[in-house]
C-alpha positions as CSV (number, residue, x, y, z in Angstrom):
1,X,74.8,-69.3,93.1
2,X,72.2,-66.7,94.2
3,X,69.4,-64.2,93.0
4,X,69.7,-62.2,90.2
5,X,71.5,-59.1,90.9
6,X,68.7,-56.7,90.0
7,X,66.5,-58.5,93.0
8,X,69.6,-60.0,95.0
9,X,68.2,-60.2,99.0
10,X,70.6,-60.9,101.9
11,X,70.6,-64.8,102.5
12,X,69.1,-66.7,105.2
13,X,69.9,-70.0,106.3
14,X,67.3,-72.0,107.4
15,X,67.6,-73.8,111.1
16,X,70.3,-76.5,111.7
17,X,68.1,-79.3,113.2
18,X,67.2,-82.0,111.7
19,X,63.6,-81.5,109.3
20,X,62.6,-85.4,110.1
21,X,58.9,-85.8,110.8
22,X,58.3,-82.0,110.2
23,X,54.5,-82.0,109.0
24,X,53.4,-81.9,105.3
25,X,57.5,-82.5,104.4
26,X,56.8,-86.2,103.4
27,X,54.3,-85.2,100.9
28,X,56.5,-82.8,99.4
29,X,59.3,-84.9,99.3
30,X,57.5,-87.8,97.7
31,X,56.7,-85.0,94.9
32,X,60.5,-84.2,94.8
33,X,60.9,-87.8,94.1
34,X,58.5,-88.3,91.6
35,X,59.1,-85.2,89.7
36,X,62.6,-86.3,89.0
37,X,61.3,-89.8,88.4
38,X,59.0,-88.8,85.9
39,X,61.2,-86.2,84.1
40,X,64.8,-87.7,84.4
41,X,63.7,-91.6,84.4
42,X,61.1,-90.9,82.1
43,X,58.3,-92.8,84.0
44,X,54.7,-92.2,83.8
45,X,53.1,-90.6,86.7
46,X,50.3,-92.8,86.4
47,X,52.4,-95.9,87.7
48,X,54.6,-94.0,90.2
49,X,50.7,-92.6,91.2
50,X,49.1,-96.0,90.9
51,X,46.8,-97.0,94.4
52,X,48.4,-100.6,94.7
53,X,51.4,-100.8,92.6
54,X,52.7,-97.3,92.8
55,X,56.3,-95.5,94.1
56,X,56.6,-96.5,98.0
57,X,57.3,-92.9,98.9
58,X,53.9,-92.2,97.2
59,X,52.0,-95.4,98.7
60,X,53.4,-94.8,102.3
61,X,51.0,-91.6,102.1
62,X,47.7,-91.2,103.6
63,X,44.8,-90.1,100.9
64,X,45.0,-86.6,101.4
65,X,48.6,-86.2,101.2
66,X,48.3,-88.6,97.9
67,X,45.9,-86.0,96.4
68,X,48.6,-83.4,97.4
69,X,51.3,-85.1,95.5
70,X,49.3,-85.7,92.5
71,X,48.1,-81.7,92.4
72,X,51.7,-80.9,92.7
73,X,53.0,-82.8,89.9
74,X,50.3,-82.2,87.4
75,X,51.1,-78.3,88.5
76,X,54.7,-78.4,87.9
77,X,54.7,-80.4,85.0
78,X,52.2,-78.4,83.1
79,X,54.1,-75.5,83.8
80,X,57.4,-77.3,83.7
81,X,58.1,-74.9,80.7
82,X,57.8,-71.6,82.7
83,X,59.0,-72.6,85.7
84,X,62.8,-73.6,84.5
85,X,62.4,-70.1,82.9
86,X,61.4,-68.3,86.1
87,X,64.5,-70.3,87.8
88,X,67.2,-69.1,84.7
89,X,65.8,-65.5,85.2
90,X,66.0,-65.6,88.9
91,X,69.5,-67.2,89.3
92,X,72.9,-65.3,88.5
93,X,74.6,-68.9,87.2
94,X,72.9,-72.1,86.0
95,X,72.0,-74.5,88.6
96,X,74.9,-77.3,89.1
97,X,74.9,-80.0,86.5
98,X,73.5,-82.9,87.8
99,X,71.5,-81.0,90.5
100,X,68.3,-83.1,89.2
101,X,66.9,-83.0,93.3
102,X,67.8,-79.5,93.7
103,X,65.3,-78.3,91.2
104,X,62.8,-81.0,91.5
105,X,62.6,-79.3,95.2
106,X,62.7,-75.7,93.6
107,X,59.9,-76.7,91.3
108,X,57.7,-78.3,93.5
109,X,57.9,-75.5,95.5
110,X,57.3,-72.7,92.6
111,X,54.7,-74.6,91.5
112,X,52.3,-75.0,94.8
113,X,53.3,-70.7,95.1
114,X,52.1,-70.2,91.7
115,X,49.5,-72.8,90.8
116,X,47.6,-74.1,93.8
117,X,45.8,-73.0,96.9
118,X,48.7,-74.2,99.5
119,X,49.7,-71.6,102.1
120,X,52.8,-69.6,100.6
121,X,54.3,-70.1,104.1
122,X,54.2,-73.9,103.9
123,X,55.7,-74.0,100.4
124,X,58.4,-72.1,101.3
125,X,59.4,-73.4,104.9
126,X,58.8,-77.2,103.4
127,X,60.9,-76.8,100.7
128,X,63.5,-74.9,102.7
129,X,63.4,-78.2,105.2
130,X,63.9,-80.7,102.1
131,X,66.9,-78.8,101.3
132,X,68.3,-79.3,104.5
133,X,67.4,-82.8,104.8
134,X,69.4,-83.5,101.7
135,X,73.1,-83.4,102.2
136,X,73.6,-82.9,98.5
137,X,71.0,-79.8,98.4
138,X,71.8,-78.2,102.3
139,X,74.3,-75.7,100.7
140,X,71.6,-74.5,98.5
141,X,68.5,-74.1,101.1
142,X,69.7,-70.2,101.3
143,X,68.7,-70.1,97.8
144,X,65.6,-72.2,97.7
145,X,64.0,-69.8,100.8
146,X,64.8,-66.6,98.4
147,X,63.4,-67.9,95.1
148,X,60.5,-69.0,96.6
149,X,60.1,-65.6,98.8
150,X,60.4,-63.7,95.2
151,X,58.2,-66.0,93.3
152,X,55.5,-65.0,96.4
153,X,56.3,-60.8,96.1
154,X,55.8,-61.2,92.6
155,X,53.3,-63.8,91.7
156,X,50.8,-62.0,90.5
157,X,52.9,-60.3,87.8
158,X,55.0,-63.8,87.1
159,X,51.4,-65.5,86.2
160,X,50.1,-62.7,84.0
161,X,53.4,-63.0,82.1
162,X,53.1,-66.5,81.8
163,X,49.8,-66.2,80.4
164,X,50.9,-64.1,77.4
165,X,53.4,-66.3,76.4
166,X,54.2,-69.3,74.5
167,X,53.9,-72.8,76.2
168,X,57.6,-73.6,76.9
169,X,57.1,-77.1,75.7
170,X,59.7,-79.9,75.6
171,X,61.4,-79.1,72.1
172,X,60.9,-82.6,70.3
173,X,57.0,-81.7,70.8
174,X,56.9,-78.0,70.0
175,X,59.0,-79.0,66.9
176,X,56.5,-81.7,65.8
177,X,53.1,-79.8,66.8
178,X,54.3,-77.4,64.3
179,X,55.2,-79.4,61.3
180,X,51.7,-81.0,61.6
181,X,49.6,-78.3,62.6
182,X,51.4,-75.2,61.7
183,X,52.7,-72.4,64.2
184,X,48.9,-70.9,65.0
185,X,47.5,-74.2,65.6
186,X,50.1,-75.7,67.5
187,X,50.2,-72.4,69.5
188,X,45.9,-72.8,70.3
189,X,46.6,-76.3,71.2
190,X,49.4,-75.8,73.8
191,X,47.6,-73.0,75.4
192,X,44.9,-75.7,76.0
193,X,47.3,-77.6,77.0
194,X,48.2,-75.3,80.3
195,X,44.6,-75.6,81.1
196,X,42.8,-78.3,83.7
197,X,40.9,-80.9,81.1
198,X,37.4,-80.7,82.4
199,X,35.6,-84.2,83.3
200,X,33.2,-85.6,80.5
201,X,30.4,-88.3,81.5
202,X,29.0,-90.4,79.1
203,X,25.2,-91.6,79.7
204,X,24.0,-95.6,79.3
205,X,20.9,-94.2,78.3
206,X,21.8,-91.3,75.5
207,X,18.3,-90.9,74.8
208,X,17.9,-86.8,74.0
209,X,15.3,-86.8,77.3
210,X,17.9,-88.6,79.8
211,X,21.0,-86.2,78.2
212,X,19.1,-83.1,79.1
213,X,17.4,-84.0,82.3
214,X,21.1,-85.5,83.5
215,X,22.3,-82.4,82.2
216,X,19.8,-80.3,84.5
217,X,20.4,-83.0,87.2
218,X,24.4,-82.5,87.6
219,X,24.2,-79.1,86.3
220,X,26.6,-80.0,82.8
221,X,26.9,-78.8,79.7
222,X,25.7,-81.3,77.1
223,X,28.1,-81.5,74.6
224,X,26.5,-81.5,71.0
225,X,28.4,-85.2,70.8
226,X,26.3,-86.4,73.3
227,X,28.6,-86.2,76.0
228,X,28.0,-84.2,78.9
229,X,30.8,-81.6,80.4
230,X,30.7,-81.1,84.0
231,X,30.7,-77.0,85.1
232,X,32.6,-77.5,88.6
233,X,34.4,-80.3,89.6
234,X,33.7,-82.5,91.9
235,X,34.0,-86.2,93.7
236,X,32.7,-88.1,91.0
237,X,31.6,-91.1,93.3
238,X,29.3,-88.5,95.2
239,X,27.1,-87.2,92.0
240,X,23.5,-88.4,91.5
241,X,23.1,-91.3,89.7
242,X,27.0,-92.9,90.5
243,X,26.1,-95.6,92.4
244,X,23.1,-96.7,90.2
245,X,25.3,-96.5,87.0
246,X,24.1,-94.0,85.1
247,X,27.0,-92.6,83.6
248,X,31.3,-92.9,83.9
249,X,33.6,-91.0,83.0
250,X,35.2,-90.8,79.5
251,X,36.5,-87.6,77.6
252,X,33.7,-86.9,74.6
253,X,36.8,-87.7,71.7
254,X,36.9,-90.8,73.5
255,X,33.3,-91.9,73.6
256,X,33.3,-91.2,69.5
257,X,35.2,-94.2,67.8
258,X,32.4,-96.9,69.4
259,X,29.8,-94.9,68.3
260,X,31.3,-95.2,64.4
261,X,29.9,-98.5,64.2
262,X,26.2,-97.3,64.5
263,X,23.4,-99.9,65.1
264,X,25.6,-103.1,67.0
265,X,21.9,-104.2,69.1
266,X,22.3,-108.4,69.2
267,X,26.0,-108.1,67.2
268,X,29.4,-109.8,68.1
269,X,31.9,-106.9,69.0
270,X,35.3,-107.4,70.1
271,X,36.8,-104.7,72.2
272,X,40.7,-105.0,71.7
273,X,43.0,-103.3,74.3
274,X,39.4,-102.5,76.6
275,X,40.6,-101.6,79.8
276,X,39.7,-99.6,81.9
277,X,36.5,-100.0,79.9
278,X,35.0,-96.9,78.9
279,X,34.2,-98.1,74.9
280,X,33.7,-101.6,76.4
281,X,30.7,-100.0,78.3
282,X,29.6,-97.4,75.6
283,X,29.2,-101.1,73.5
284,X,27.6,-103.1,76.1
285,X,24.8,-100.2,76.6
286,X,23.8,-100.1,72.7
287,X,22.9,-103.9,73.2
288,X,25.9,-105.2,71.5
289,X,27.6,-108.9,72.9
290,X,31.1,-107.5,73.3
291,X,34.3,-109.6,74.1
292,X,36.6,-107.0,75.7
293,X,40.3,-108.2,75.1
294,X,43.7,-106.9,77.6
295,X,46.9,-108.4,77.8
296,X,46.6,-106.6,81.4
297,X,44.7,-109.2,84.3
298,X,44.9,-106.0,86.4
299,X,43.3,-103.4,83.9
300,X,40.6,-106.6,83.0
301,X,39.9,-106.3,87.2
302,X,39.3,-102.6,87.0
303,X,37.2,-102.8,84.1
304,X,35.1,-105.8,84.9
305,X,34.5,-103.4,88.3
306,X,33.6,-100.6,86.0
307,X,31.0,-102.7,84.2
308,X,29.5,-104.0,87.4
309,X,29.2,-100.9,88.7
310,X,26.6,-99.9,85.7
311,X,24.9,-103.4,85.4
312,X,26.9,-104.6,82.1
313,X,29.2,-107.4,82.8
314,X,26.2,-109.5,81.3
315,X,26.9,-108.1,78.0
316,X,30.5,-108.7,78.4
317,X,32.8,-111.6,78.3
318,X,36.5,-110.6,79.1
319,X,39.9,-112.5,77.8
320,X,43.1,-111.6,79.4
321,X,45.3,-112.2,76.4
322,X,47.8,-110.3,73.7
323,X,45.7,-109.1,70.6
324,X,48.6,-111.9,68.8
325,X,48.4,-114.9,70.6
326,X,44.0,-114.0,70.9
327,X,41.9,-116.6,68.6
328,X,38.5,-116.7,68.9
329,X,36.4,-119.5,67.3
330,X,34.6,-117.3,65.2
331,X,35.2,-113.9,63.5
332,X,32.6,-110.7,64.4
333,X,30.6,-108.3,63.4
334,X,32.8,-105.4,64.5
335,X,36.4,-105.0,65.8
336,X,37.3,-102.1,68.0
337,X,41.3,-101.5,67.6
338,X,41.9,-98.3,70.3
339,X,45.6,-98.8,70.2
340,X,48.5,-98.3,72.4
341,X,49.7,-94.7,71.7
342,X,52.2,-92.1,72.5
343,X,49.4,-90.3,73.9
344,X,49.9,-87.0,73.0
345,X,46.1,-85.9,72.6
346,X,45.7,-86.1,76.5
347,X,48.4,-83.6,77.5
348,X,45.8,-82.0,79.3
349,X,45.1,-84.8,81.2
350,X,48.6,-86.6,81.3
351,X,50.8,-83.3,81.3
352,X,54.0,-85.9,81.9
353,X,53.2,-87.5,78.5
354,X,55.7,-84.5,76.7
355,X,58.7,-85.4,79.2
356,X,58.5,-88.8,79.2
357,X,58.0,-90.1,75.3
358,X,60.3,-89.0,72.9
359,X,60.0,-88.5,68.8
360,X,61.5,-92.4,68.4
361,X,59.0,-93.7,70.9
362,X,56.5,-92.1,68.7
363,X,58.1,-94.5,65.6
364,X,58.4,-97.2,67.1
365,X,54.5,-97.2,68.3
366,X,53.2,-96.6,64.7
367,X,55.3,-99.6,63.7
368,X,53.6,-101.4,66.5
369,X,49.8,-100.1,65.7
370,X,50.3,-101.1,62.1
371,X,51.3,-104.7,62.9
372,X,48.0,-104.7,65.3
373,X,45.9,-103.5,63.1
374,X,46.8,-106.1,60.6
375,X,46.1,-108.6,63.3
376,X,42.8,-107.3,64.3
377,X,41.7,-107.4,60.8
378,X,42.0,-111.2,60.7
379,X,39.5,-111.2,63.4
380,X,36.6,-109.5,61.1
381,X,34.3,-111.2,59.7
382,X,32.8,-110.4,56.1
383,X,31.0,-107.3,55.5
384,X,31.4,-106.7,59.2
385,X,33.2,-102.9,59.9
386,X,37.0,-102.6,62.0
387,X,37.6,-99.2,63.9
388,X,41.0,-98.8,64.3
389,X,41.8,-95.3,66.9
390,X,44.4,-94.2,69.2
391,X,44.9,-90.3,71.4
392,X,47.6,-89.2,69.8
393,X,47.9,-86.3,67.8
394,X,51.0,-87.3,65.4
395,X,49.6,-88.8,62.5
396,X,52.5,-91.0,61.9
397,X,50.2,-92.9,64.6
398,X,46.8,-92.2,63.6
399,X,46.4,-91.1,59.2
400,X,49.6,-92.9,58.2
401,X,48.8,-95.9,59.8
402,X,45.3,-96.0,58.5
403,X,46.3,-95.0,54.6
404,X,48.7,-98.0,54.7
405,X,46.4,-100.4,56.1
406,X,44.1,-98.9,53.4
407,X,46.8,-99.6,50.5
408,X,47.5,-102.9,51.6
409,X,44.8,-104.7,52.6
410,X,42.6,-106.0,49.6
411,X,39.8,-107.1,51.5
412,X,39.1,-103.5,53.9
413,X,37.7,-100.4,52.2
414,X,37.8,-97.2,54.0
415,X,34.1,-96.7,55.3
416,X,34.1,-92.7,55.3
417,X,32.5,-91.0,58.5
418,X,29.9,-88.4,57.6
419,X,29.5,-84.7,59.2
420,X,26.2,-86.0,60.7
421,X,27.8,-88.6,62.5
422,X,30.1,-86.5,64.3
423,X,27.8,-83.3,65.6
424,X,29.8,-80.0,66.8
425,X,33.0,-81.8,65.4
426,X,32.2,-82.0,62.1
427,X,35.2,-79.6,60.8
428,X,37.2,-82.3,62.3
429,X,37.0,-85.0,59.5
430,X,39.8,-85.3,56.8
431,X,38.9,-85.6,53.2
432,X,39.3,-89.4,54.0
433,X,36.9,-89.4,55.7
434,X,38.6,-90.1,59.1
435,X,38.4,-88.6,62.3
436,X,41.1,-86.2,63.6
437,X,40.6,-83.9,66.6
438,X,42.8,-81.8,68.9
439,X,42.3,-79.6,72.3
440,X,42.0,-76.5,69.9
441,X,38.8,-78.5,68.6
442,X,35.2,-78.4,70.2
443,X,35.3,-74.6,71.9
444,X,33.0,-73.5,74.7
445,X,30.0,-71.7,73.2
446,X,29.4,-67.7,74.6
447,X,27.9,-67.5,77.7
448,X,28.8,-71.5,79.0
449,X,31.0,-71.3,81.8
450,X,32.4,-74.9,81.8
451,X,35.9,-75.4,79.9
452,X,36.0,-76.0,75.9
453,X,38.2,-78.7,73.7
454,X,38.5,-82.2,74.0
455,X,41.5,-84.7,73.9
456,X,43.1,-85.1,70.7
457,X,41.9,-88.6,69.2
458,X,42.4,-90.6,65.8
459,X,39.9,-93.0,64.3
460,X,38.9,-94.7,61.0
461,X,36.3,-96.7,60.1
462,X,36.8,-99.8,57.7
463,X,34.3,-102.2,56.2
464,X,35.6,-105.9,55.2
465,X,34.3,-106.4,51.4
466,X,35.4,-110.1,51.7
């Protein structure tokens, strides 16, 4: 095992004491960890990430090395792609089957050279050290210290070449993106995909003289949606207006399928799957008397936190309960069905989502949101309007759901959403009348400097007749 031949470099063993307690090395191992985790276990980063609950490697971290971690993985899994393809290229002979911890030590490493702002130095010598402080990976620290040493002489060439060429996407999810979309959209989504998803902030008050002076305020781009888009990023905690609850954060495709029921002042809304809250909120705000449903007590704690944090939880009434075994003593005057999803609009935000769901998870959901949206409908009253939504962007989850329920259901008429209701998007309705975006969608205008697309989200709108 060693360089390619072209580029081969003498090898250099690293030092023979032990690495133990060597600076930084438990943040980067804990990386190593949950890289494989996430990609051979197929477990979400967000719960091997998660504050209280997460992996103990990752919660025996202070909260800068934490942030470390999480940079890491989101780097090498974005660029998970690419970086296997820098390793093939680089190597004479495969790495050794099984050798899961040996390249979860080889990406980590490639990935804070190429992507971050970590001292190459401190890549290197840390991921040398994890080598040697595995005994199944010490035979291999030789080669770790030169891949990483090339990958520094030539990084500047190795990320202009992976900017010119296809995302290297898991195949089940470069196959599918193109059935659906077609080779040049599925191409302009995954290149979005490679980028950082910028942070959208949605206003309690969206009156057009609060959006623009928040706007100037936090120096955002207000979306035409009515979402604002912040320019740099930032600790969201520390912005004007945080602690008085002026705004939270909630990606602008997110913040559209609670606006679809327009006018819900003094109206009975039920919020099904709420947490963490964001539509819950966006409800409250527009005067409605929302009952915000999750089978989760924990996500029903963060979100009730959410909601006293912008002075809502008045508005709000929260039941930790399964949408099947919910029965409230009377129906209402809208039903909000966000559903569990494969998630596959937020790649930008949950890069993992590719490696860790599969094309039968995906079937398996849209069984699952078609027997919930059958549920919720039970739970409308008549004449009252059901908005059933989920983020991904198959639409065996989102448009195939929604035409059954539409075929089926004698009592529900698809209520079409107009162009006007959905400003700067409106290319993104389907001759339905449903909502389907992607990241393609929603593209910076010339002369903005903040980031353009938005998560790729599903809704429709239904109105009970009966």
């Amino acid at each position: 095992m060693g360089l390619s031949s072209a580029r081969r470099r003498p090898r250099r063993e690293g030092p023979s004491h032990s690495p133990a307690g060597k600076p930084g090395l438990a943040a980067r191992q804990a990386a190593q960890r949950l890289l494989s985790a996430i990609v051979d276990a197929r477990t979400p980063m967000d719960a091997l990430t998660d504050d209280t609950h997460g992996h103990p490697h990752y919660l025996a971290l202070d909260a800068r090395d934490r942030s470390l971690v999480r940079a890491i993985l989101m780097a090498a899994l974005r660029h998970r792609g690419d970086l296997e393809a820098l390793v093939t290229r680089f190597t004479e002979r495969p790495l050794p089957d099984g050798a899961a911890s040996l390249r979860a030590i080889i990406h980590v490493a490639l990935a804070q050279i190429l992507f971050l702002d970590v001292p190459n130095h401190s890549a290197t010598d840390l991921a040398v050290a994890a080598a040697q402080a595995d005994p199944r990976n010490r035979r291999f620290a030789g080669l770790v210290n030169a891949l990483c040493r090339r990958a520094i002489r030539e990084c500047e060439a190795i990320r202009a070449e992976i900017e010119t060429q296809p995302v290297r996407a898991p195949q089940w999810f470069a196959d599918r993106l193109e059935a659906v979309y077609g080779a040049d959209r599925a191409r302009a989504i995954e290149a979005v995909h490679r980028r950082e998803a910028p942070i959208d902030l949605t206003l309690k008050d969206r009156s057009p003289a609060n959006i623009a002076a928040r706007a100037q305020t936090l120096d955002a781009w207000a979306l035409p949606t009515g979402s604002l888009r912040l320019r740099h990023g930032t600790e969201i905690a520390a912005l004007p207006g945080f602690d008085e609850g002026a705004f939270w954060v909630q990606d602008a495709a997110a913040a559209i399928p609670a606006r679809l029921f327009g006018e819900v002042s003094g109206r009975h809304v039920a919020d099904l799957c709420a947490a963490p809250g964001g539509k819950t909120a966006q409800l409250a705000a527009l005067g409605a008397k929302v009952t915000a449903v999750d089978q989760s007590a924990n996500r029903l704690k963060r979100l009730r936190a959410n909601l006293d944090r912008l002075d809502l939880s008045q508005a709000c009434e929260t039941v930790a309960a399964s949408l099947f075994d919910f029965t409230p003593d009377r129906p209402f005057d809208a039903v909000l069905l966000d559903a569990p999803c494969s998630s596959t609009g937020t790649v930008r935000r949950h890069p993992d989502v590719p490696w860790t769901k599969s094309d039968a998870d995906i079937v398996k959901l849209a069984d699952l949101q078609a027997r919930m949206l059958a549920r919720a409908a039970t739970l409308v009253a008549p004449g009252g309007l059901l908005v059933f939504a989920n983020c991904s962007l198959d639409p065996r989850e989102g448009e195939d759901v929604a035409r059954a329920f539409a075929a089926d259901q004698d009592s529900f008429t698809i209520d079409a959403v107009s162009a006007a209701e959905l400003p700067g998007l409106e290319d993104c309705l389907t001759a339905e009348g449903f909502v389907r975006t992607t990241p393609a969608d929603l593209p910076a205008p010339a002369g903005e400097i903040a980031a353009g697309g938005v998560d790729g989200f599903f809704a429709a709108r239904f109105r009970r007749t009966v």
